[in-house]
C-alpha positions as CSV (number, residue, x, y, z in Angstrom):
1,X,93.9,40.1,-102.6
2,X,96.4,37.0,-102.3
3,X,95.4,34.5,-99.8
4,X,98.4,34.2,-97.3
5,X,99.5,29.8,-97.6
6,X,98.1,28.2,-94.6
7,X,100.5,25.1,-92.8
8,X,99.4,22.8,-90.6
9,X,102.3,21.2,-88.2
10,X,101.3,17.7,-86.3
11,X,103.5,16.7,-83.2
12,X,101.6,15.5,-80.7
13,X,104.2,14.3,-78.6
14,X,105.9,16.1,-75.5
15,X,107.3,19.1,-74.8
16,X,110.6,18.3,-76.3
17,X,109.6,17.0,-79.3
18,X,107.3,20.3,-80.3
19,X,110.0,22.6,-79.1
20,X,112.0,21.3,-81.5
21,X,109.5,22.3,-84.3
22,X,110.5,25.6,-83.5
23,X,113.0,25.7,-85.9
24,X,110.8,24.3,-88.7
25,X,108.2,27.2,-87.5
26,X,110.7,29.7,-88.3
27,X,112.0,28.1,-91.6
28,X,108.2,28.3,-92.7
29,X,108.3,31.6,-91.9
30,X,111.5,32.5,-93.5
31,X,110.5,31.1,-96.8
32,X,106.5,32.9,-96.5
33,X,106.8,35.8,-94.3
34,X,103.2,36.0,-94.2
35,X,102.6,32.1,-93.6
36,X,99.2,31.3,-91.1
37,X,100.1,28.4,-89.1
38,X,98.2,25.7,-87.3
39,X,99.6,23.2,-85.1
40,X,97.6,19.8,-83.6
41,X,99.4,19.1,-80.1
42,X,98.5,17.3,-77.3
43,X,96.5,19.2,-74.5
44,X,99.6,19.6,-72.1
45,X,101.5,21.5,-75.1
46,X,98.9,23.5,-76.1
47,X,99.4,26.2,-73.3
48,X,102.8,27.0,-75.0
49,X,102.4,26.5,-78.6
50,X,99.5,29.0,-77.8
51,X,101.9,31.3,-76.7
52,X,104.1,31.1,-79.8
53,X,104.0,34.6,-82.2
54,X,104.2,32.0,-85.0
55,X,101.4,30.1,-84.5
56,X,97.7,31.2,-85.1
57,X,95.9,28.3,-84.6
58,X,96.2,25.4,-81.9
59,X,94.0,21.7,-82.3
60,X,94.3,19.6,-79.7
61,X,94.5,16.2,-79.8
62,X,95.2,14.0,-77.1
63,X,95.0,10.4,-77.6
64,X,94.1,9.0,-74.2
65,X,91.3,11.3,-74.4
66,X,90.1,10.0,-77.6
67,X,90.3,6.2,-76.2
68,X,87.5,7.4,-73.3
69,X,85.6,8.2,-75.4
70,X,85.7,5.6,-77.6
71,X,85.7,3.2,-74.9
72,X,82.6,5.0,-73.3
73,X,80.1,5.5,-77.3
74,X,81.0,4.8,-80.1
75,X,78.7,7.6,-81.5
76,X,80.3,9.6,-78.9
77,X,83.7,8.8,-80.7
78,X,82.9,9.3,-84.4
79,X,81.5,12.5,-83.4
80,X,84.6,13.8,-82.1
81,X,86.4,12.7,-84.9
82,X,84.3,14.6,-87.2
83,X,84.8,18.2,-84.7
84,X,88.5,17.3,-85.2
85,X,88.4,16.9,-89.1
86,X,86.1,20.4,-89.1
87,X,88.7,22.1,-86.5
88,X,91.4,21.1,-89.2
89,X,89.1,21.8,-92.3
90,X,88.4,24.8,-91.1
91,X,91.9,26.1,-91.2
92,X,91.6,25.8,-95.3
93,X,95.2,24.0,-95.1
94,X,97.2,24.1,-98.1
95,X,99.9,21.9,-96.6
96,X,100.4,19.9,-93.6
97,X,103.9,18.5,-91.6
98,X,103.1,15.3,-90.2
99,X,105.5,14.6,-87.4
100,X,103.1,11.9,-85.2
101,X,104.3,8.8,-87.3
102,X,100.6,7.5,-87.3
103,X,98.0,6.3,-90.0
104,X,95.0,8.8,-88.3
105,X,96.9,11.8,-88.4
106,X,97.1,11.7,-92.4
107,X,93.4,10.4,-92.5
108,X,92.4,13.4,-90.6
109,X,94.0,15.6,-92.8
110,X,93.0,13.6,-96.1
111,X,89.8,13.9,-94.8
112,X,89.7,17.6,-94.6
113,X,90.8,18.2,-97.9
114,X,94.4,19.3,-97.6
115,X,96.5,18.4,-100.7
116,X,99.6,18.3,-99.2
117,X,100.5,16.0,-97.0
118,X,104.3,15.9,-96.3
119,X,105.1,13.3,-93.1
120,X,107.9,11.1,-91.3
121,X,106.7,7.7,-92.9
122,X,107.3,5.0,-89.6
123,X,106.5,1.0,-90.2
124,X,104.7,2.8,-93.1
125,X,101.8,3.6,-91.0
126,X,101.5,7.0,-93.3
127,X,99.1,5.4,-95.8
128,X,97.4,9.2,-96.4
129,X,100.2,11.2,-97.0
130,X,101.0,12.3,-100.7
131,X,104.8,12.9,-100.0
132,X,106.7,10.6,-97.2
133,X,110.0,10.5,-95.8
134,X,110.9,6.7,-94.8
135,X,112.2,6.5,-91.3
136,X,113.4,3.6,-89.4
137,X,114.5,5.8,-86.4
138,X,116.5,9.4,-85.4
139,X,120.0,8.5,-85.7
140,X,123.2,10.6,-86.5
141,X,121.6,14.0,-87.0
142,X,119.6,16.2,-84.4
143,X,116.0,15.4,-84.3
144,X,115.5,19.4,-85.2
145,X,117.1,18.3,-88.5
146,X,114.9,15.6,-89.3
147,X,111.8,17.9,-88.8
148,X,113.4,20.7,-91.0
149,X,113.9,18.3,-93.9
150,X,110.1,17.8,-94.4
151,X,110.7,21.2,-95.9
152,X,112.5,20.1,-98.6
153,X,109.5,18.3,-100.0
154,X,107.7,21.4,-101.0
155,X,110.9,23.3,-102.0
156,X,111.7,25.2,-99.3
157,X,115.1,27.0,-98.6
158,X,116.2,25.2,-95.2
159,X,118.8,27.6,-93.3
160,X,120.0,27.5,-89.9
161,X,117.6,28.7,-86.9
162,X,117.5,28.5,-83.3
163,X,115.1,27.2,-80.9
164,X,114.8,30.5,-78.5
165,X,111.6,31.6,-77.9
166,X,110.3,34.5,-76.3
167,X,108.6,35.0,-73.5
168,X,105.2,37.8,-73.1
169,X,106.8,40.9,-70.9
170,X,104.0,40.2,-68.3
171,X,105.7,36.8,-68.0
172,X,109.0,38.1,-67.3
173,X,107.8,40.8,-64.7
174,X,105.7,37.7,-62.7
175,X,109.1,35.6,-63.0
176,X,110.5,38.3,-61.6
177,X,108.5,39.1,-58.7
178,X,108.2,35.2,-58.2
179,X,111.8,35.1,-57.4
180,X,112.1,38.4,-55.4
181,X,109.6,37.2,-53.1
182,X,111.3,33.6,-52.8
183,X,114.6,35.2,-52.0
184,X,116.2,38.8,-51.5
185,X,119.8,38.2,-52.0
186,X,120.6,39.6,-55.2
187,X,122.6,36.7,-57.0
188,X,121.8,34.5,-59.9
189,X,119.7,31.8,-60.1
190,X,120.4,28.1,-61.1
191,X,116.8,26.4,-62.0
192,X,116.8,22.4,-60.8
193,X,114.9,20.3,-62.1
194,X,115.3,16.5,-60.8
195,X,112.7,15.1,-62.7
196,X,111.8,14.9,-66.4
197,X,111.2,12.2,-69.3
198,X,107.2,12.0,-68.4
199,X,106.4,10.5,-72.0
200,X,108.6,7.6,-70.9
201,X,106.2,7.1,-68.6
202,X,107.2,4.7,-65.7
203,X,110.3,4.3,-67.3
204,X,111.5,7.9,-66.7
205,X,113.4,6.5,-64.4
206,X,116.3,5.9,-66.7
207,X,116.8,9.1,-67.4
208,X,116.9,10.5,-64.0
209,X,120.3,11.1,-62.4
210,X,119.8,10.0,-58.4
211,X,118.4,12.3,-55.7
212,X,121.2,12.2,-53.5
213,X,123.7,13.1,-56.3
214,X,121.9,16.2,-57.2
215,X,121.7,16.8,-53.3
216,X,125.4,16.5,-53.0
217,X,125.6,18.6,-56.1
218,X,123.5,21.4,-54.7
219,X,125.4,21.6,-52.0
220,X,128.7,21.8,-53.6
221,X,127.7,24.5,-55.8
222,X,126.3,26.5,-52.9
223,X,129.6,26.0,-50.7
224,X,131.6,27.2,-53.5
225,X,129.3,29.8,-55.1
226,X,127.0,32.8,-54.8
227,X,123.8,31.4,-56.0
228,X,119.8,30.8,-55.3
229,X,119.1,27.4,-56.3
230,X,115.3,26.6,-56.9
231,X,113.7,23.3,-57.6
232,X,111.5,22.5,-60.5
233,X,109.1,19.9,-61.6
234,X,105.5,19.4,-62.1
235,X,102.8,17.7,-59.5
236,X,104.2,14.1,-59.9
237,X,107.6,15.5,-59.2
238,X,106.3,16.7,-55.8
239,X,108.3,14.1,-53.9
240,X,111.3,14.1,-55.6
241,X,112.1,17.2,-55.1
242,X,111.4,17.1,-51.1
243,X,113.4,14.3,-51.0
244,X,116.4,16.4,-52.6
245,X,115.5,19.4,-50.0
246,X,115.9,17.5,-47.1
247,X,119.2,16.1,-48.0
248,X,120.2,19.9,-48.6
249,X,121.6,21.3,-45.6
250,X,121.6,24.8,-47.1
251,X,118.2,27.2,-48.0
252,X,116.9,26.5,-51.6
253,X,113.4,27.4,-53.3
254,X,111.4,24.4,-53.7
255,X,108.8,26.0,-56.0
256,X,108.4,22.5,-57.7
257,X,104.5,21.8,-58.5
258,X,103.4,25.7,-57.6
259,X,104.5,27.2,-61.6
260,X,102.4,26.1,-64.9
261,X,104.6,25.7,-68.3
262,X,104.5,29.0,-69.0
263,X,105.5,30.3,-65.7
264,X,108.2,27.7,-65.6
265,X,109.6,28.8,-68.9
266,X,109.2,32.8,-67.4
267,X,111.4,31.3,-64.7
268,X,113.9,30.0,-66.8
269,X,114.1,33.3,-68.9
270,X,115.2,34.8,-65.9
271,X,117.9,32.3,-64.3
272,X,121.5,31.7,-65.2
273,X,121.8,28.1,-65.5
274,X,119.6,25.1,-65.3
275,X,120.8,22.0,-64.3
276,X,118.6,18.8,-65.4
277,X,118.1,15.0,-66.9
278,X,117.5,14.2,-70.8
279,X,113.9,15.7,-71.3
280,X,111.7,18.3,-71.3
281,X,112.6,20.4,-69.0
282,X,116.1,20.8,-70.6
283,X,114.9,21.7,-74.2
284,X,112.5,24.3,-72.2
285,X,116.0,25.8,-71.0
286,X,116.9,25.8,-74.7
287,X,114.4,27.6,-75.5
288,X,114.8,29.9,-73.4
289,X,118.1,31.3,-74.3
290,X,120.0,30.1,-71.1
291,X,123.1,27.9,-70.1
292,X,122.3,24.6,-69.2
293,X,124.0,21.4,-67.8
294,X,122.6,17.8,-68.5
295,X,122.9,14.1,-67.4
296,X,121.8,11.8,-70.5
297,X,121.9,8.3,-69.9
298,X,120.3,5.4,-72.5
299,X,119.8,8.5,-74.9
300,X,122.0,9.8,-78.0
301,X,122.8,13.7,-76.8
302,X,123.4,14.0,-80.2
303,X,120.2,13.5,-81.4
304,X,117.9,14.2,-78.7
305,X,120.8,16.6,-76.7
306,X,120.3,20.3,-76.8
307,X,119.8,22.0,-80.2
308,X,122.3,24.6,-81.6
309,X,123.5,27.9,-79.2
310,X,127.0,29.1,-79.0
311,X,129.9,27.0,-77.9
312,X,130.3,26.0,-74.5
313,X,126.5,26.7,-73.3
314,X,125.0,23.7,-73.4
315,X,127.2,20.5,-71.3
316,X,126.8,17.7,-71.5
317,X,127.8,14.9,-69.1
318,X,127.6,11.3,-69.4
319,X,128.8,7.9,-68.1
320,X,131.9,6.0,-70.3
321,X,130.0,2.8,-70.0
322,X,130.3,1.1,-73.3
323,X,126.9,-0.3,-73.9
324,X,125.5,3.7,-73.7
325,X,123.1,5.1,-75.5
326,X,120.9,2.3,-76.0
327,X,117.8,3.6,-76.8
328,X,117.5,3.1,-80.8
329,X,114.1,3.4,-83.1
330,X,112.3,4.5,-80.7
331,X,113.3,1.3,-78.0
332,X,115.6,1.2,-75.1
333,X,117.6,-2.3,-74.5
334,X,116.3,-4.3,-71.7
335,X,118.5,-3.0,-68.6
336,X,117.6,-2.8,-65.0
337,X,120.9,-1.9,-63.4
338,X,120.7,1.7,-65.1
339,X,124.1,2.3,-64.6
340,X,124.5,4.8,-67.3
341,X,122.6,6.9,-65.6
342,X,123.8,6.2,-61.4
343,X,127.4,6.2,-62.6
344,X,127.8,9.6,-63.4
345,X,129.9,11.3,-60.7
346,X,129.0,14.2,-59.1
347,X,132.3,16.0,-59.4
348,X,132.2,15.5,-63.3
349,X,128.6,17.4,-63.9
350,X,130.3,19.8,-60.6
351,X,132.9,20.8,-63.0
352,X,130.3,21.5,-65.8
353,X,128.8,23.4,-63.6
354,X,131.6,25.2,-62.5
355,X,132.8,25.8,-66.0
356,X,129.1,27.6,-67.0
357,X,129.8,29.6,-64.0
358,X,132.7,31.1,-64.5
């Protein structure tokens, strides 16, 4: 009996950056229909890659995991990185996608004997890989596109795929319930989500449009509509979005910090719209097969920006400020004034809105 080929995907970056492997995911499976894939993701990822038909085998690594331990024992530390080359070895790989830009990943993977190993070669840290792609940066194409080219490397037919993923039925009915519960009147929902950009760490805050703007927003949309509005976010976003409520003078769902990934992305599945900042959250919205309306501010939308669905469901709105986007291989010019982000007026992204609404 033929072994089925066994591919090993490494993106251990944030939730944008692995949703859009989705598409590669599918392209894999397009070419071998009965392809087992593995995937090494960080531990906040792992939740939903677990949940992914496509994938059959989740590794995580998460660096700042690895560096306590190798701060703490150094035996502690090379025996964790021999449970990770086993995890992977295990898999009996014939292939592997590397996607993290780093020397270790490749080592790993040399180390547990896969032939293959096709990766993004950055600064030409990818001394271990047997095919690489030099990059310098993502510019001019969707970073989607970028991924899917690896395929190329082992003669794979590339062809056009979405990023929707599904959601399990048990999802949808708690989704449901969730937003019963939080609000009878029957009307759709727009998903908020204030926050985003967490792997920019504390410079997220370039990508976030201001509080008060999406306050004045909300309550535009709520004079002039028949909506629920409910805000998003994880922990760290707590304050955020209880800043935004008490600007709101009408009733919202502040259900930001109470929903895991999953249940977030059940949540989305079941709104209308969602209306967020350059991150995560929006590519989640992607995903999940639903209109969405974005502020991007330092970053290319055409690179990073929503990937693929029909015409006129994913807005974007931006500032006309010449000096945007600035961020470029992987760096963001040195700005404090963020103006490409605080000078996007309300009524333009209200009229984005307005136009998904109607």
């Amino acid at each position: 009996m033929r072994r089925a080929q066994r591919f090993l995907i490494i993106n251990t970056f944030g939730i944008g950056d692995v949703l859009f492997t989705v598409p590669l995911m599918k392209n894999i499976k397009a070419n071998v229909p009965d392809a087992y894939i593995g995937y090494i993701s960080n531990r906040r990822t792992a939740p939903l890659l677990e949940s992914l038909p496509q994938i059959n085998q989740v590794i995580v690594y998460d660096r700042s995991e690895f560096k306590v331990v190798s701060d703490r024992s150094r035996f502690e530390f090379l025996q964790l990185i021999k449970r990770t080359k086993n995890q992977i070895q295990q898999g009996q790989y014939d292939a592997v996608f590397d996607l993290s830009m780093t020397w270790y990943a490749g080592f790993y993977c040399w180390l547990a004997g896969i032939k293959q190993r096709v990766g993004l070669n950055y600064k030409n840290r990818s001394i271990f890989l047997t095919k690489k792609v030099l990059l310098s940066g993502y510019e001019g194409r969707h970073v989607a596109q970028y991924y899917q080219g690896l395929l190329s490397a082992v003669n794979f037919h590339i062809s056009p795929q979405s990023m929707d993923i599904a959601v399990a039925p048990e999802g949808c009915l708690w989704a449901e319930k969730f937003l019963q519960d939080a609000n009878s009147l029957q009307a759709r929902w727009i998903a908020v989500f204030p926050g985003g950009g967490e792997s920019w760490g504390p410079d997220a805050k370039f990508k976030r449009w201001p509080a008060e703007k999406y306050a004045q927003l909300i309550t535009k949309i709520m004079a002039d509509f028949n909506v629920n509005i409910i805000l998003l976010g994880n922990h760290a976003e707590e304050s955020l979005c209880k800043e935004i409520q008490s600007l709101v003078k009408c009733p919202l769902f502040n259900a930001c910090g109470k929903t895991s990934l999953l249940q977030t992305l059940a949540i989305l599945k079941k709104s209308f719209l969602a209306l967020v900042n350059d991150g995560g959250p929006l590519h989640m919205a992607v995903a999940a097969g639903i209109k969405t309306v974005s502020v991007f501010g330092p970053v290319d939308e055409k690179v990073y920006g929503p990937y693929a669905g029909v015409p006129g469901q994913h807005r974007v709105v931006t500032s006309s400020i010449a000096c945007r986007p600035c961020y470029r291989n992987f760096r963001r010019a040195a700005c404090e004034h963020i103006s490409c982000v605080k000078n996007v007026e309300v009524g333009d992204v209200f009229n984005a809105v307005q136009n998904s609404l109607t």
